[in-house]
N, C-alpha and C positions, 0 to 999 in steps of 0.2 A: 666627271671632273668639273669642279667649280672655276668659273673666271671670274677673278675679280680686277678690277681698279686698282694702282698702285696704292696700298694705307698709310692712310695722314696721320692713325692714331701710334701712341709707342706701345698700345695693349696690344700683345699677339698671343697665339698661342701658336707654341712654336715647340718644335724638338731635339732633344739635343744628340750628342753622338751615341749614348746609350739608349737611345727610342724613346726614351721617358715621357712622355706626355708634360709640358710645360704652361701654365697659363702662367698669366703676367709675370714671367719669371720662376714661377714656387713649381718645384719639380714632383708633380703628384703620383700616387700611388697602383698607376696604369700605363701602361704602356702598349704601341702599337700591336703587339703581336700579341696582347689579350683582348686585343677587337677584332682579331681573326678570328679568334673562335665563336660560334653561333651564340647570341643570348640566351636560347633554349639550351645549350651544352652550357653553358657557363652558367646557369641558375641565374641568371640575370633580368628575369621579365616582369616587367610592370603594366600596368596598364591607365590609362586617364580615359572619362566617359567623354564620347562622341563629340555632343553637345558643348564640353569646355575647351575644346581644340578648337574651332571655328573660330570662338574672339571669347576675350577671358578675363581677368580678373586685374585689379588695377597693380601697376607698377611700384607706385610711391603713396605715401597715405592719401588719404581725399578729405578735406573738408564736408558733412554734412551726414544724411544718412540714405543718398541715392546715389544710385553708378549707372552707367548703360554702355555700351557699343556695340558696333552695326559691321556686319559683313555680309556685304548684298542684302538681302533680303531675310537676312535672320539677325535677330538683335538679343542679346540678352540682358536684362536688367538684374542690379543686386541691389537688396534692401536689406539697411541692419536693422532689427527688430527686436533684437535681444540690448542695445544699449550697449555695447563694446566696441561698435566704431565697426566701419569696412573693413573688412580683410585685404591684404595688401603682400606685394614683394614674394619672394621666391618662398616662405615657409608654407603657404598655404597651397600653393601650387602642390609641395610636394606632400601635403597633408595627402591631398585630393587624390593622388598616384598612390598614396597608401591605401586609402578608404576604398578607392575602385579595385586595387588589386585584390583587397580582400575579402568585399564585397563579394568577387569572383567565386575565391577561391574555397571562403566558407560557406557561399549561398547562404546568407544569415543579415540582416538588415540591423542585428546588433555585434557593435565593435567592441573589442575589449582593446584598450590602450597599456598592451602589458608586454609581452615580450615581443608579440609581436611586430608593435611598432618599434620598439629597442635597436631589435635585429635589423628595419630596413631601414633608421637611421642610422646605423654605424656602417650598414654597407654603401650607405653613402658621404661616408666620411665627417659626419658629423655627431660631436661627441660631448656630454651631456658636461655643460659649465657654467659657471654661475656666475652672480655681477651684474651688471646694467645690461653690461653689451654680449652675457653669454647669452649658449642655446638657450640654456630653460626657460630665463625669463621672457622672451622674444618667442620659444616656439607654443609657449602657454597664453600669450597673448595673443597671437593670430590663431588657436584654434579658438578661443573664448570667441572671438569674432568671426569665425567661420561655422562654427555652430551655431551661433545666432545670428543667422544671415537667410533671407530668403531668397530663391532667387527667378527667375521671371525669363521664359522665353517664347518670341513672338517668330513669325514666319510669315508670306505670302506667298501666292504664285497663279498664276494662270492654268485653267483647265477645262476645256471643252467648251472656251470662251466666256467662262467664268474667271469672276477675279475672288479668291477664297484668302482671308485669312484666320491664322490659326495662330495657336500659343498653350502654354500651360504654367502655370504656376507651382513653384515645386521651394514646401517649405527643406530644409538641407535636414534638420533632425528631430526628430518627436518630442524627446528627452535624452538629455545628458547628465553625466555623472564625472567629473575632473578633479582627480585630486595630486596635489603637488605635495612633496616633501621638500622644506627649504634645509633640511639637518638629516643626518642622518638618526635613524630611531629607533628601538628596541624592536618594537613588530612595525610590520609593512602596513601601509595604509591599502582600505577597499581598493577594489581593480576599479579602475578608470573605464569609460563604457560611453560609445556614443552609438542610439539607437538610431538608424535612418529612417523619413521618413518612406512611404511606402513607394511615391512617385520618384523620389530622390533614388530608391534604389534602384529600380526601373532603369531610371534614366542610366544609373554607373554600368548596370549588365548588358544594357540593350547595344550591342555592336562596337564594346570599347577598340583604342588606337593603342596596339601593344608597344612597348620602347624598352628599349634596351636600358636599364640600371645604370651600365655603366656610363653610355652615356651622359645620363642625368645626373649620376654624379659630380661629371669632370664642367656640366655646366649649370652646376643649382647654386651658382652665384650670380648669375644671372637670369631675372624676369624674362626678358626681353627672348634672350636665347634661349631658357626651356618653351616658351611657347613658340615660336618660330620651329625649334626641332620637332614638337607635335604633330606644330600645322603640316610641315614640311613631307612627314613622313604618312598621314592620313592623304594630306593631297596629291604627290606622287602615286598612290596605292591605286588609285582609278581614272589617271591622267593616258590619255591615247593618246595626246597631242601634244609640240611645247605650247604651252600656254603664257603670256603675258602677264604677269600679275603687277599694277600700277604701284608706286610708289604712295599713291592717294589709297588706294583702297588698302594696302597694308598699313597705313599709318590711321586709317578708319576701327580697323579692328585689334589693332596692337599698340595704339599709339597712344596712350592713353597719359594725359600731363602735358603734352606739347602743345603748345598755343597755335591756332587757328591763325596761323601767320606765316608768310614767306620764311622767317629766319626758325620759326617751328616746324618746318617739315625739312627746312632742309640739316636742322639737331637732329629729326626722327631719321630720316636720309641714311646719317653718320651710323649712329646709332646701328639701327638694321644693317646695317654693313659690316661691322665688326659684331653685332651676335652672329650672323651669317658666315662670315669664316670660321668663329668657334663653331659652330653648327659643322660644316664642312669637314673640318678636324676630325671630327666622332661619324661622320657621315659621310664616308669617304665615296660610296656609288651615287649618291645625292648630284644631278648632272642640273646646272645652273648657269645661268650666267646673268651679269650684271650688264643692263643698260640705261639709258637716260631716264627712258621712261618708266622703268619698273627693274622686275628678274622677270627672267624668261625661266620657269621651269620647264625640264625636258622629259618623258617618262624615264620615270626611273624605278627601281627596286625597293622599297618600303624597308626602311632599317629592322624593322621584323616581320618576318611574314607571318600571315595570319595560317593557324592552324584548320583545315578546313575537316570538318569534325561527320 
């Protein structure tokens, strides 16, 4: 059970008397008693690789063509190299939850962008429209930028009074192939195809953080909260202890836009505080509590448990 602080914000998510699952008012298409049932019974599993749960990908656009942040002592860097700008905001997140799940599931380092991903965008409630402000044009502009993105992870640590560091560079695709229809057409354009590269897939199979769909559904409106329910649930997974996690160190690795300033961490503060209840909402064994100096996470049960094969 999560404790929080009474909330200063009017965003809740909140339920009403038929169970429905409610964010900021709009009564969504879930409800409490379809999170009883397992993600594994409910076809609901996804997965995101290890590496992008730690600290992850920027929030809002970024000026330039480099990104970084740091939790403890691993840092990932992103570089756009393809000319489309950084990847940014909740559609790449859940690119990445495609690409690793299928990654999996085909053992195949080439993707085809055809029913595929169709099918696990509509199971997450998003549905193909057009315009400035629809999916297509917004979900074909962050992948144009997430394919051409490299990205860069460092590490260090002590060992038998050695100080070692390490890192690898991992371009995200070989080659791609993206083709968009803005009309509808007589015959179907080529299948859409992004080939990974070799360390990139590595990286997706090697120990991924399985989640529950549903979840990430009810919070792929928000950056902030799909990466928090990640971290949340990768960290609980091998916590023996509660552990103290700082307001500073989560605002290091997730905090990414907030000025280097007293009235910036205490916006990042707010912020993690209301992703954090929605997180709780869908993560009801999730056992937390909020204090001055951070969350105290407590062990808890991993929103999916890992299949041990």
């Amino acid at each position: 059970m999560a404790a929080f602080p009474r909330a200063r914000s009017s965003r809740r998510v909140i339920l009403n008397q038929d169970q429905r699952i409610r964010l900021d008012g709009v009564a969504l298409p879930l409800t409490q008693n379809d999170l009883c049932e397992s993600a594994y019974d409910a076809g609901a599993i996804g997965f995101l690789a290890k590496f992008l749960v730690q600290t992850t990908l920027p929030h809002r656009r970024q000026p330039g063509s480099h990104y970084s942040r740091t939790d403890g002592r691993f840092t990932l860097r992103i570089t756009d190299v393809g000319g489309a700008g950084l990847p940014f905001g909740s559609y790449p997140r859940l690119i990445l939850i495609w690409m690793t799940s299928e990654a999996i599931r085909t053992a195949s380092r080439e993707l085809e962008l055809g029913a595929s991903l169709s099918r696990f965008m509509a199971e997450l409630g998003l549905h193909a429209t057009g315009g400035h402000w629809g999916t297509i044009p917004r979900f074909r502009d962050q992948m144009q930028r997430l394919v051409g993105a490299a990205i860069s992870v460092s590490w260090d640590s002590d060992a038998e009074g050695h100080h070692v560091a390490a890192g690898e560079n991992l371009l995200l695709a070989d080659r791609f192939q993206l083709w968009w229809t803005p009309q509808i057409l007589r015959t179907a354009p080529p299948t859409s195809s992004v080939t990974l590269s070799a360390n990139f897939f590595e990286q997706l199979v090697a120990a991924p953080v399985p989640l529950d769909l549903r979840a990430v559904r009810v919070l792929k409106q928000s950056p902030l909260a799909l990466d928090l329910y990640a971290w949340a649930t990768r960290r609980v997974s091998y916590l023996e202890r509660p552990t103290l996690i700082s307001w500073e160190a989560l605002r290091r690795s997730f905090g990414t836009g907030y000025a280097e300033t007293p009235q910036g961490r205490v916006k990042f503060r707010a912020k993690a505080l209301e992703a954090l209840r929605r997180v709780c909402r869908v993560y009801s064994a999730l056992h937390l509590e909020i204090e001055s100096r951070g969350v105290m996470l407590r062990p808890s049960a991993p929103h999916v448990p890992k299949i041990v094969r």
